[in-house]
MARSENU-29575 format. One record per residue (C-alpha): y, x, z; residue number from 0. Coordinates in steps of 0.5 Angstrom, whole numbers. Example, Ala and Ser with C-alpha at 12.3 -4.5 7.8 and 13.67 -1.06 7.14 Angstrom:
2
-9 / 25 / 16 / 0
-2 / 27 / 14 / 1
REM end
This chain:
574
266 / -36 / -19 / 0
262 / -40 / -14 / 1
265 / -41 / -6 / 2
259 / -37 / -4 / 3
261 / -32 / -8 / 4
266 / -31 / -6 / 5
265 / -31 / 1 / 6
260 / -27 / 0 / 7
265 / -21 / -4 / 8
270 / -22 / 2 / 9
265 / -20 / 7 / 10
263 / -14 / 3 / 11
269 / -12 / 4 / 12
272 / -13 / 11 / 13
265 / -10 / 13 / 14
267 / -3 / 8 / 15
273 / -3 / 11 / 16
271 / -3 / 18 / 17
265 / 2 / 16 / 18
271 / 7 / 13 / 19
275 / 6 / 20 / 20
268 / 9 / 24 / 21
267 / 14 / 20 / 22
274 / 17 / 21 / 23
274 / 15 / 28 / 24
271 / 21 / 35 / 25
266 / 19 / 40 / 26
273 / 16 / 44 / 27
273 / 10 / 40 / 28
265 / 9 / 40 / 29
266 / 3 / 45 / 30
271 / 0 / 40 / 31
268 / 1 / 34 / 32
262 / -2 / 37 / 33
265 / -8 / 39 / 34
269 / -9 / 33 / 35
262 / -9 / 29 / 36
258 / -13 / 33 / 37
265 / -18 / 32 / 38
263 / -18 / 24 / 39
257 / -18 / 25 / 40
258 / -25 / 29 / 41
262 / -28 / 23 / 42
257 / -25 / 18 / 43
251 / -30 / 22 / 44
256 / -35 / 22 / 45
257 / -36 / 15 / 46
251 / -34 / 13 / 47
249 / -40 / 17 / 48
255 / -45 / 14 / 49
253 / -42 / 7 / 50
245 / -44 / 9 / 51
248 / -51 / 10 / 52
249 / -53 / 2 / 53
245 / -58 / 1 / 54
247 / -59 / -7 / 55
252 / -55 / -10 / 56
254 / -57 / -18 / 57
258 / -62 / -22 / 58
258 / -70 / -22 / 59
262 / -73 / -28 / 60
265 / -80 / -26 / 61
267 / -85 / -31 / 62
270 / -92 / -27 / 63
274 / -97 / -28 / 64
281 / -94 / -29 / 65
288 / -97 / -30 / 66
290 / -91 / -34 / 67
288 / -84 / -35 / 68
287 / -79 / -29 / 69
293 / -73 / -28 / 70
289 / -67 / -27 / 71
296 / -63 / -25 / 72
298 / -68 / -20 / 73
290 / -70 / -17 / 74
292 / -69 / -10 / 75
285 / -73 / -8 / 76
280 / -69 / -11 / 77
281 / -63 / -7 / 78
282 / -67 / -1 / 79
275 / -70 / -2 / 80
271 / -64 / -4 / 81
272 / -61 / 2 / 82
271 / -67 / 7 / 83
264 / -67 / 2 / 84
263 / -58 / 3 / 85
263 / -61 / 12 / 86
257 / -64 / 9 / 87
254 / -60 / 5 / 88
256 / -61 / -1 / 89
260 / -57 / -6 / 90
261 / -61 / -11 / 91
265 / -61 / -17 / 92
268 / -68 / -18 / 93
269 / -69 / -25 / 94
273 / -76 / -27 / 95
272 / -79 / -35 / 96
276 / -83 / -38 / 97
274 / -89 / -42 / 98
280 / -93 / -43 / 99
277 / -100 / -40 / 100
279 / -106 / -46 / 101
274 / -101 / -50 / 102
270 / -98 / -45 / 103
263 / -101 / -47 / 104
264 / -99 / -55 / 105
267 / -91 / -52 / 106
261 / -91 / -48 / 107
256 / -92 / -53 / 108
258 / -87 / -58 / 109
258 / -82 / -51 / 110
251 / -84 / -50 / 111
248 / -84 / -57 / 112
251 / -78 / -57 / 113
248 / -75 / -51 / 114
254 / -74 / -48 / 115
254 / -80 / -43 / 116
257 / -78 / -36 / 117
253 / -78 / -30 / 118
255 / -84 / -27 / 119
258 / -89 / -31 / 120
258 / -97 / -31 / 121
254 / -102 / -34 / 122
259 / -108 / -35 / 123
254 / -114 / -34 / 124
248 / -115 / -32 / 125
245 / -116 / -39 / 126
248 / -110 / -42 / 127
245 / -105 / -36 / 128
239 / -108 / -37 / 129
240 / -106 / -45 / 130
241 / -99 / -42 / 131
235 / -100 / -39 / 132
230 / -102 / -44 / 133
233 / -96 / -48 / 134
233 / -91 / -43 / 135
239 / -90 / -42 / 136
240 / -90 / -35 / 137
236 / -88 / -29 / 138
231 / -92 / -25 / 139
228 / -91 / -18 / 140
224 / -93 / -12 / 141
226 / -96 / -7 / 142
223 / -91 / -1 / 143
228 / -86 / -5 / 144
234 / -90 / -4 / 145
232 / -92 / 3 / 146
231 / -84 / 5 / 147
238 / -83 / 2 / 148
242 / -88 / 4 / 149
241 / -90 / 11 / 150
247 / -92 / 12 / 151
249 / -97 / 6 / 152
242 / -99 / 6 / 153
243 / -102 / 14 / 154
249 / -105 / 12 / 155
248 / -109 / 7 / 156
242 / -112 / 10 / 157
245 / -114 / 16 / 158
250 / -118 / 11 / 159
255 / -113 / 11 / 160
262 / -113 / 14 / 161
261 / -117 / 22 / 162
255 / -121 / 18 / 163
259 / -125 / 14 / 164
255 / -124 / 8 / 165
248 / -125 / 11 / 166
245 / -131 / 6 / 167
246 / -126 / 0 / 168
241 / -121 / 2 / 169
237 / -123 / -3 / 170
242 / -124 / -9 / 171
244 / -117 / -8 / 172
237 / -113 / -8 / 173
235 / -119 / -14 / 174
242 / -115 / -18 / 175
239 / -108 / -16 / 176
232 / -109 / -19 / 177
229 / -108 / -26 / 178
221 / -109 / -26 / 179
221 / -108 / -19 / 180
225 / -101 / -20 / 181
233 / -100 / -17 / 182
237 / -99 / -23 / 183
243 / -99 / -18 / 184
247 / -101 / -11 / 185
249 / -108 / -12 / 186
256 / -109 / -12 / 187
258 / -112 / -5 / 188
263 / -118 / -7 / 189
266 / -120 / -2 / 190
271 / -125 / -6 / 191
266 / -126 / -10 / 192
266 / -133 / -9 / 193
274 / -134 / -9 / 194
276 / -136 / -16 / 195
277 / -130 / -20 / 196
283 / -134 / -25 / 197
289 / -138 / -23 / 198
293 / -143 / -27 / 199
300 / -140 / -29 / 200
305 / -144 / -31 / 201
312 / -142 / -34 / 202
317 / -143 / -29 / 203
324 / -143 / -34 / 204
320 / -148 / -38 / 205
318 / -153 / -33 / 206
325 / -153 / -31 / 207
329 / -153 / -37 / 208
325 / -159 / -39 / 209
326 / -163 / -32 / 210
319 / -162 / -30 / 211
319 / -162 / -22 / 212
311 / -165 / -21 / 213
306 / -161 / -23 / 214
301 / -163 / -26 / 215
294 / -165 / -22 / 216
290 / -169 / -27 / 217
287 / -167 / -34 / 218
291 / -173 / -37 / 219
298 / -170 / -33 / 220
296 / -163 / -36 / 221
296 / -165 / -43 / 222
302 / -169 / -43 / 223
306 / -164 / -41 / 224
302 / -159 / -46 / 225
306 / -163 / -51 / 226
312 / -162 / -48 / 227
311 / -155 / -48 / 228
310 / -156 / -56 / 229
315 / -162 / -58 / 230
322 / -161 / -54 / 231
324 / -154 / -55 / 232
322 / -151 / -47 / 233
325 / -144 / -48 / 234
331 / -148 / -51 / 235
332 / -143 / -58 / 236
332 / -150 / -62 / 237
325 / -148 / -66 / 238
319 / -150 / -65 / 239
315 / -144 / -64 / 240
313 / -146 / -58 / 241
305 / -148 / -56 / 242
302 / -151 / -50 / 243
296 / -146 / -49 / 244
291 / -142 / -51 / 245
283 / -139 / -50 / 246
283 / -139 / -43 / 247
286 / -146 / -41 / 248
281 / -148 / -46 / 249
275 / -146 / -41 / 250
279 / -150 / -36 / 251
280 / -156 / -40 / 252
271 / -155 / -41 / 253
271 / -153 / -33 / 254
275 / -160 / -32 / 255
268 / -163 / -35 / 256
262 / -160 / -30 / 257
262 / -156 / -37 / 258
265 / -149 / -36 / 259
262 / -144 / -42 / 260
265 / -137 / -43 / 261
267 / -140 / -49 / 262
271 / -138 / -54 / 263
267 / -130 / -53 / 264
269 / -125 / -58 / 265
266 / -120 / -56 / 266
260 / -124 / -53 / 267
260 / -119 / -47 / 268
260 / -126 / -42 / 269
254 / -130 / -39 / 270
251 / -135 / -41 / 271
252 / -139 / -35 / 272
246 / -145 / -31 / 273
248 / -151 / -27 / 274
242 / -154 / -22 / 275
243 / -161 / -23 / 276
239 / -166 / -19 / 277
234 / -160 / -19 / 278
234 / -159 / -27 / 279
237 / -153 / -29 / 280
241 / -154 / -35 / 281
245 / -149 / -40 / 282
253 / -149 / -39 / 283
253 / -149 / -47 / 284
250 / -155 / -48 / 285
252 / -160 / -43 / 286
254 / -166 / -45 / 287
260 / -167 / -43 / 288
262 / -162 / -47 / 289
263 / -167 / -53 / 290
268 / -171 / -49 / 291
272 / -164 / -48 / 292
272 / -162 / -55 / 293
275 / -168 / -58 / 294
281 / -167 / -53 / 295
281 / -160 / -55 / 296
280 / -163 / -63 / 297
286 / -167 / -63 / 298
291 / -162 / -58 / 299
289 / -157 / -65 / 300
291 / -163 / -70 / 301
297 / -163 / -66 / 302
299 / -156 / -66 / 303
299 / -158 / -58 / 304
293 / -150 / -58 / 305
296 / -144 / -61 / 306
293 / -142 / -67 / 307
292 / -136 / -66 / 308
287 / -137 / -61 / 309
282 / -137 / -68 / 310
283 / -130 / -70 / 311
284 / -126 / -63 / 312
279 / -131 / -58 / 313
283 / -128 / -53 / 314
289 / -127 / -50 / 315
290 / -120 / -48 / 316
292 / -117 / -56 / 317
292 / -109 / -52 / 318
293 / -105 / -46 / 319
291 / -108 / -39 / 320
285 / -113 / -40 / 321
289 / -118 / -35 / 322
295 / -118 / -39 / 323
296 / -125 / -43 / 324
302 / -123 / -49 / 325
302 / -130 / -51 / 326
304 / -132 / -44 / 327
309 / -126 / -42 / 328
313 / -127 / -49 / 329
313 / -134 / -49 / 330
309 / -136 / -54 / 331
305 / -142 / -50 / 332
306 / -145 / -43 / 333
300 / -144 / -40 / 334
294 / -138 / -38 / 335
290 / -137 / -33 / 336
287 / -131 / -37 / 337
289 / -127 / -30 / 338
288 / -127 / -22 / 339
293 / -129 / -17 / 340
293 / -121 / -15 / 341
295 / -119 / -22 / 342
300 / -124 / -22 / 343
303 / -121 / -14 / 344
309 / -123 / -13 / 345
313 / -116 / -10 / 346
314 / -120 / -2 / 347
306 / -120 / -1 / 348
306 / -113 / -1 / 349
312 / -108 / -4 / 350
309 / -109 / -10 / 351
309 / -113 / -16 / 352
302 / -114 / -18 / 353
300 / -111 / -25 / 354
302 / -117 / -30 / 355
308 / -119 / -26 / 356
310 / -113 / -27 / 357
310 / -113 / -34 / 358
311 / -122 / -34 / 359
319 / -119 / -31 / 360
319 / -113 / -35 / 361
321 / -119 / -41 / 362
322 / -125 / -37 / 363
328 / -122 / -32 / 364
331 / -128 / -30 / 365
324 / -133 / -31 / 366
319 / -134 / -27 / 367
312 / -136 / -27 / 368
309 / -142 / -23 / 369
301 / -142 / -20 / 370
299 / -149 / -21 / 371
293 / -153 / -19 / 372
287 / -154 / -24 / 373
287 / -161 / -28 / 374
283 / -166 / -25 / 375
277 / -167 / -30 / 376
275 / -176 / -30 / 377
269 / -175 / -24 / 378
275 / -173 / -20 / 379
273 / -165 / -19 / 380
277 / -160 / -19 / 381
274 / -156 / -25 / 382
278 / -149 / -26 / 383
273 / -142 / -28 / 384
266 / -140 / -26 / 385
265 / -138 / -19 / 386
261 / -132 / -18 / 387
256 / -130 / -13 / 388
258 / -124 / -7 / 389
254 / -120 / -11 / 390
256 / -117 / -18 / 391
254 / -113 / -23 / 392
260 / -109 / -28 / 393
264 / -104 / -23 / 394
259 / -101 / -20 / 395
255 / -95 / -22 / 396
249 / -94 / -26 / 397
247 / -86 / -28 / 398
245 / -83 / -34 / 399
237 / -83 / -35 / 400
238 / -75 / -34 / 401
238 / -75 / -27 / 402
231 / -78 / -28 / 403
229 / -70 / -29 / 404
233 / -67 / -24 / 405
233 / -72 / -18 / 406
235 / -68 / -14 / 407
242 / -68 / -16 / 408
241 / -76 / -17 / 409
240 / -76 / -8 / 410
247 / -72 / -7 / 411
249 / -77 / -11 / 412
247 / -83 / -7 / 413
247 / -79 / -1 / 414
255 / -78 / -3 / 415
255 / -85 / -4 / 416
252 / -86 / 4 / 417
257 / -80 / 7 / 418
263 / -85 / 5 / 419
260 / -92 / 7 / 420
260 / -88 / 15 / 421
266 / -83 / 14 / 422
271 / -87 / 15 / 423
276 / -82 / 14 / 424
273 / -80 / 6 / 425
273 / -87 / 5 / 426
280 / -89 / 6 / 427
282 / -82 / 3 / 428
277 / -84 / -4 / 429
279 / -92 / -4 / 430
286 / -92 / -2 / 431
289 / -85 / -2 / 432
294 / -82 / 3 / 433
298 / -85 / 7 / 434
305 / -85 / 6 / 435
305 / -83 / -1 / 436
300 / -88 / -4 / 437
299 / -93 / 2 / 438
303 / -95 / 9 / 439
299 / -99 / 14 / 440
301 / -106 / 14 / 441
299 / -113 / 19 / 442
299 / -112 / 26 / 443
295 / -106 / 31 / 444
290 / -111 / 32 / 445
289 / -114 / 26 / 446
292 / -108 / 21 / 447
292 / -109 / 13 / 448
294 / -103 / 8 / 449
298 / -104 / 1 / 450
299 / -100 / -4 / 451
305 / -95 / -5 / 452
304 / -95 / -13 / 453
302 / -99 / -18 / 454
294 / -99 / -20 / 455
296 / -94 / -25 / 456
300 / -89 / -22 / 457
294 / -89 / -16 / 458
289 / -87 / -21 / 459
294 / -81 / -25 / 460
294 / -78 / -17 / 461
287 / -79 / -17 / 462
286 / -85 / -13 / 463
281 / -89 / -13 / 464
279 / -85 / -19 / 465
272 / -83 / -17 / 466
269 / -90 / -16 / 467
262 / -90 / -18 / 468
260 / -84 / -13 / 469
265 / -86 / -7 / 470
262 / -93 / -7 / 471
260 / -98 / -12 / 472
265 / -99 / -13 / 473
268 / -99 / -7 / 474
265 / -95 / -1 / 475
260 / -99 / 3 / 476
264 / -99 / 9 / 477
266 / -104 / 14 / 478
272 / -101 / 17 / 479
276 / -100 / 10 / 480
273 / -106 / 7 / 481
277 / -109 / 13 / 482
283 / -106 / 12 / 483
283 / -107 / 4 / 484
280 / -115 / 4 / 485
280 / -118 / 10 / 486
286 / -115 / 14 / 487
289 / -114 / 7 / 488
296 / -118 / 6 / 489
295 / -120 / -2 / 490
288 / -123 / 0 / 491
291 / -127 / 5 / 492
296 / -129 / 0 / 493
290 / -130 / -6 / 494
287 / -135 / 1 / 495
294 / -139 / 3 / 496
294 / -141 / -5 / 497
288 / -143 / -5 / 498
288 / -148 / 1 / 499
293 / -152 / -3 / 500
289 / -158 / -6 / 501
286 / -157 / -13 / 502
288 / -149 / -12 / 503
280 / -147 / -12 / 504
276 / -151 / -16 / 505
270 / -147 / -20 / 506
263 / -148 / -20 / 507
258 / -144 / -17 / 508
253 / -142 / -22 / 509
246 / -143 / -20 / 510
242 / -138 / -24 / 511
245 / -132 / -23 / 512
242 / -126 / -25 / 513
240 / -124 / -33 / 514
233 / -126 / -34 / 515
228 / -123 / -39 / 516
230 / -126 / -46 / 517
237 / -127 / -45 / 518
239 / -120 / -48 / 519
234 / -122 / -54 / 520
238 / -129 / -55 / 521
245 / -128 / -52 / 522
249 / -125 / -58 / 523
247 / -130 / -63 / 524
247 / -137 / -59 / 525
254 / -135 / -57 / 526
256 / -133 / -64 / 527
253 / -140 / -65 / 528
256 / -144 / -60 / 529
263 / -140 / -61 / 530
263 / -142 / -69 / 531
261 / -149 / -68 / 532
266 / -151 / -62 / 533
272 / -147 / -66 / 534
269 / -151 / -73 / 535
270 / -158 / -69 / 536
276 / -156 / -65 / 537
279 / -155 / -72 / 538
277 / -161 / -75 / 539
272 / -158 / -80 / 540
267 / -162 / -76 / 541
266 / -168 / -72 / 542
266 / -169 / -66 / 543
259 / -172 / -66 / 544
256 / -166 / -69 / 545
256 / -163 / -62 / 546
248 / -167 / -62 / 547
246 / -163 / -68 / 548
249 / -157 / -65 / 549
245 / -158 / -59 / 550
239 / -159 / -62 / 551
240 / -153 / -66 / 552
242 / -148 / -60 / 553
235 / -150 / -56 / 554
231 / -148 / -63 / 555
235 / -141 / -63 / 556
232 / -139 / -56 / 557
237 / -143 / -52 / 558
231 / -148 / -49 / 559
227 / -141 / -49 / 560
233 / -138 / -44 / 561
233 / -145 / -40 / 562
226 / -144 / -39 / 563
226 / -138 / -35 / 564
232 / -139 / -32 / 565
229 / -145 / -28 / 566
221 / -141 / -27 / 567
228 / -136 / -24 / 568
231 / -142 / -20 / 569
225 / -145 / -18 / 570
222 / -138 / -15 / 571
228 / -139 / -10 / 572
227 / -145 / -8 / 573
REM end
C-alpha cells in the first residue's frame, strides 16, 4: 500500500464518520457540525496538497562500496532518510544491494549480463565505466540535464569545491564525467586525492627484537634491513620463515626509480600509468630504470629476501577487506605498504582502531607496527606509490542504462544527489549516521571534526553510509560535511602530521589521467605481458637485460599506440 493510499483510506473514513455524527445530530448542533466539517474540509485541501507535492514516487537499488553487508532488521538510517526525502518530494523506496567489495566487479557482471543490474552501481575504474559504456551497460546524458537537476552539486564544484580549494581541477573533474562528450557520471570529488593513498608499514617487534633503532631512509638501507628481516630470525621462533616483503613493497622499490607501474596486477584492474618527462610522455611500464629496480629485485628472489608466494597470489590481501595484508599481520614478511595510514589508525586518533589495525592487534596483541618513510631511490627522490588526482573514478556512481528510457526516474536520482549536497541535515545523517550512536563531535566549536562510534562494518549493518552512490558520489557534494568528515576530521590531520616528516610523502603525480580511446583494447594484454616478463626476470628465468626486448615488444603490442594518444591528450592541455 502506497503512502497516498493510505492517507487517502484514512480520510475516507474520518469523513464517514463525521457524516454519521451529522445525520443523527438536531438543528441545535448545526453550527457545530458546520464548523467541524469545514475543519475536515481544511485538512483534506491540505493533504491534497501535500500529496500533489510528490514529484516522484518508486524504488531505487543502490549497490556502493561496502565494509560488510547491510542489517535490514537493525536499518535505522533508511527510515530516517526517506522521510527527510518525502519533505521534498520524493517518496522513494531506498533499496541497498549487496556486492561484497574484493569480488564486486566479477558479481557485477554476472547481474548485469543477467539483467539483473541495480540502478546505481559503481564503475571501479575509468577503463572499466568506459567498457560499460561501450557496451550499453550504463546511462549517458547531456549536460543541460544535469545542469537542470542538479543546481546545487553543479556550482559547487565549478567554484572548486569546499572554500575553493580545488579550483585548478575544474577541468580534470568534467574530462572524468565525459564520454563522447555525454556525462556518464558525477566525478568523484577527492579531496586527498593527491595525498599518498599507501603507507610503509613496518613490523615493530621485529625492529626490536632485532635491535634496529634507525629506520631506513634509503633504498640501500631499506634492503639491508630486508635481509635481516629474512636471515637473523626477527620473530625470535628459531626458524627461518620469515621474508622481508612481498607485492607492494616491490611497487615501492620500481617508485624508488621514477618508475612506479602497477606491477604485479592480477586482475589488471589498475591503470597504465604516463609520466611528462621534459615534455614527452612516457609509459610507467617501459621506463628505463625499470631494469635497474629489476635487477635489485632479481637478486632479493635468489636470495630468499621476496616471499615466494607473491608469484601465485600477486597480491597481499588472500580474502576479507581488499586493505588487509595477511602475510603482514601473520608474520610472514616485515614490510607492506599494501594499505593507508587510515586503515592502520591507531585508536588515540579517534576512539577506534582503524580496519587493519583492528585485525594487526587481533593476532599481534603485544606487537605493534611502525609507519616508516619511503626508500630513497639514487636520484634522491622519495619514490612511495602513484599519487593520484582530486578527481577519481571507482566509488562513485554510474546508472544502469534503463534509465536511458525511463529519465524521469534518472532526474530523482540526481536531483536526491542535489538535495544531500544543500541538506545539510540529510547529508551528516546518510554519511555519518546519528549522532551518539554512530558518531560523537569531536575537535573545537570552531573548528569541530566528527568520528566514528563504530568500526566501517557495524556502520554499514545499521545503514550508514550504506546508499552511497544516491546520496553522493560517493559522498554527498556538501561543503559543510565535507569540513566535518576530512578538513576538520581528526584521522585526517593524523594522515597530514605523518606525512610532513621527511620521506613520509613521496609518490608521483601522473600526468595523463583520464583513460584514453585505445586503453580498454590494449590494457588486459600489455599488463599481462609486463606482469609475466617482470616475474620471469625476478625469477631468474630471464636476464636482466631482457627488459630491452620487452620494451620493444610491449610498444608492437599496442604500448606505442596508448603512448601516442596519451600525449595528443597531454598535449590538448597544455
Amino acid at each position: 500500500m502506497t503512502k497516498r493510499l493510505a492517507k487517502s483510506i484514512s480520510l475516507f473514513l474520518a469523513l464517514f464518520m463525521v457524516l454519521s455524527l451529522l445525520a443523527g445530530c438536531g438543528a441545535s448542533k448545526k453550527t457545530e457540525v458546520e464548523t467541524t466539517t469545514k475543519a475536515e474540509a481544511t485538512t483534506t485541501a491540505a493533504v491534497t496538497t501535500e500529496e500533489d507535492k510528490i514529484k516522484w514516487s518508486g524504488k531505487i537499488t543502490v549497490a556502493p562500496y561496502m565494509f560488510g553487508p547491510l542489517d535490514e532488521g537493525n536499518n535505522v538510517i533508511k527510515p530516517l532518510l526517506q522521510e527527510g526525502l518525502l519533505k521534498y518530494g520524493y517518496d522513494v523506496d531506498l533499496v541497498n544491494v549487496y556486492i561484497e567489495n574484493s569480488d564486486y566487479e566479477n558479481l557485477l557482471n554476472v547481474r548485469i549480463a543477467a539483467n539483473d543490474a541495480p540502478d546505481v552501481f559503481e564503475p571501479k575504474s575509468t577503463s572499466t565505466m568506459r567498457k560499460y559504456y561501450d557496451q550499453g551497460s550504463i546511462a549517458s546524458w547531456d549536460k543541460a540535464f544535469y545542469e537542470k537537476n542538479c543546481p546545487t552539486i553543479n556550482a559547487f564544484i565549478n567554484n572548486g569545491c569546499v572554500d575553493g580549494r580545488l579550483k585548478n581541477y575544474v577541468d580534470m573533474f568534467w574530462d572524468f564525467a565525459l564520454i563522447d562528450g555525454k556525462m556518464v557520471t558525477i566525478p568523484k570529488v577527492a579531496e586527498a586525492g593527491t595525498m599518498l593513498p599507501k603507507v610503509m608499514l613496518l613490523r615493530g617487534d621485529w625492529l626490536k627484537n632485532l635491535g634496529v633503532t634507525d629506520l631506513p631512509y634509503t633504498l640501500d638501507d631499506f634492503i639491508t634491513l630486508m635481509y635481516k628481516f629474512r636471515n637473523d630470525d626477527p620473530d625470535k621462533n628459531g626458524k627461518k620463515d620469515t621474508y622481508g616483503f612481498s607485492t607492494s613493497a616491490i611497487r615501492a622499490i620500481f617508485g624508488a626509480f621514477y618508475g612506479y607501474t602497477s606491477f604485479p596486477d592480477p586482475k589488471a584492474e589498475n591503470s597504465i600509468y604516463f609520466y611528462d618527462l621534459d615534455g614527452k610522455i612516457v609509459c610507467g611500464d617501459v621506463m628505463a630504470t625499470n631494469k635497474e629496480a629489476l635487477a635489485i629485485l632479481q637478486k632479493c628472489y635468489k636470495d630468499g629476501i621476496i616471499d615466494p608466494e607473491f608469484v601465485a597470489q600477486l597480491g597481499e590481501n588472500t580474502g576479507g577487506y581488499w586493505a588487509l595484508s595477511q602475510p603482514f599481520i601473520n608474520g610472514r614478511i616485515g614490510a607492506s605498504c599494501h594499505a593507508g595510514i587510515d586503515h592502520y589508525r591507531l585508536p588515540e586518533v579517534t576512539g577506534v582502531d582503524g580496519p587493519c589495525a583492528k585485525e594487526y592487534f587481533a593476532v599481534n596483541k603485544n606487537y605493534d607496527f611502525v609507519y616508516a618513510p619511503w626508500p630513497k631511490g639514487p636520484k634522491g627522490n622519495y619514490g612511495g606509490w602513484s599519487l593520484g588526482p582530486a578527481c577519481g573514478i571507482g566509488e562513485n556512481a554510474v546508472y544502469n542504462a534503463a534509465l536511458n528510457k525511463d529519465t524521469d526516474k534518472l532526474a530523482a536520482i540526481l536531483n536526491i544527489m542535489d538535495i544531500f549536497a544543500k541538506d545539510d541535515e540529510l547529508a551528516l545523517l546518510g554519511a555519518s549516521g546519528i549522532k551518539g550512536t554512530h558518531f560523537d563531535y569531536t575537535g573545537t566549536s570552531d573548528k569541530p571534526g566528527i568520528k566514528a562510534l563504530m568500526d566501517n562494518e557495524k556502520l554499514n549493518a545499521a545503514g550508514v553510509a550504506a546508499y552511497r552512490g544516491i546520496i553522493g558520489g560517493p559522498s554527498p557534494y556538501n561543503d559543510n560535511l565535507i569540513r566535518l568528515t576530512y578538513y576538520n576530521s581528526p584521522s585526517i590531520a593524523n594522515m597530514f602530521k605523518i606525512q610532513a616528516q621527511e620521506g613520509y610523502k613521496g609518490g608521483y603525480n601522473r600526468d595523463v589521467y583520464d583513460t584514453t580511446a585505445s586503453v580498454s583494447t590494449y590494457k588486459q594484454e600489455l599488463i599481462a605481458y609486463r606482469d609475466e616478463t617482470f616475474i620471469k626476470i625476478i625469477k631468474g628465468e630471464l636476464s636482466v637485460d631482457a627488459y630491452d626486448a620487452y620494451v620493444t615488444e610491449y610498444l608492437k603490442r599496442g604500448g606505442k599506440i596508448l603512448t601516442d594518444e596519451a600525449q595528443a591528450w597531454f598535449d590538448e592541455r597544455k
